[in-house]
C-alpha angles and dihedrals in degrees: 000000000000116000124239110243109225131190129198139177137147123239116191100346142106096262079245087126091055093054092054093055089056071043092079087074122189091008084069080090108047080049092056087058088067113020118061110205108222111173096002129134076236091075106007106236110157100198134031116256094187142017100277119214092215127043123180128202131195126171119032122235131292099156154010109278084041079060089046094044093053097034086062097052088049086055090046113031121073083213137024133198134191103219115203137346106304085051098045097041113351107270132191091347088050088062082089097068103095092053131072125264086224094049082039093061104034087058087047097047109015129018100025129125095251095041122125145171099005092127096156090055092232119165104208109257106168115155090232088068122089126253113255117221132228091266146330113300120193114229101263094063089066109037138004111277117198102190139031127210108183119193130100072254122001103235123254094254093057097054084042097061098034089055100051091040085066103036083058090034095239129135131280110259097189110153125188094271097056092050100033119127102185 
């Protein structure tokens, strides 16, 4: 049997997603019977070497590199899924988007509580940094999603079952309990 190649990164999240796939415990290794990880934090693999089956999202869009990231995984994964809260509507990050990138970035860098030593008041601008959007977009503003998993994160089981529904192309049995967030 040939493995499903599955991909897997985290755009403007908290990495909580990630934790809950090493969540799955001891069942990481029945998966890797079957999955192969190609560009994912797991194995650290930075670029894809092959077109993946599989690709997970966690985290939506707050800038640039964050566009270019998921639009990448869209170009090389069959099937993409957002995976938790920040990937399916924003969330923490997207708590951003009513106020201005300019007032955003002066609290940050100049005039915030924790702030010191900025005397010269500079927000930092250098070429190399990515361009910050207007706001927070979830994944499926910028590209087509074909799965969502919900949870902050989603829990272990979850990721588990929807995982193995696609690598033996069955369909997801995923009842309340196991997607419930309450």
């Amino acid at each position: 049997m040939n493995k499903a190649i599955v991909a897997t990164t985290s755009l403007a999240g908290c990495f909580g997603c990630h934790m809950s796939i090493l969540d799955i415990d001891e069942r990481i290794l029945e998966l890797i019977e079957v999955v192969e990880f190609n560009k994912s934090p797991i194995d650290d693999i930075k670029k894809f070497t092959k077109k993946c089956d599989i690709g997970l999202i966690e985290g939506g869009c707050c800038n640039s590199e964050n566009v270019h990231v998921l639009k990448d995984f869209r170009e090389n994964c069959k099937i993409l899924i957002a995976l938790g809260e920040c990937a399916i509507m924003g969330g923490l990050p997207a708590m951003r988007n009513g106020i201005p990138i300019k007032e955003c970035l002066e609290e940050a860098y100049i005039g915030g509580p924790t702030v010191q030593q900025n005397h010269q008041k500079i927000v930092p601008n250098d070429p190399e940094l990515p361009i910050l959007l207007d706001k927070v977009y979830p994944c499926h503003e910028v590209v087509k999603i074909d799965y969502y998993l919900p949870g902050c994160p989603p829990r272990a089981d979850l990721i588990w079952k929807a995982l193995i529904a696609l690598v033996k192309g069955e369909e997801m049995d995923l009842p309340y309990e196991v997607i419930k967030f309450d």
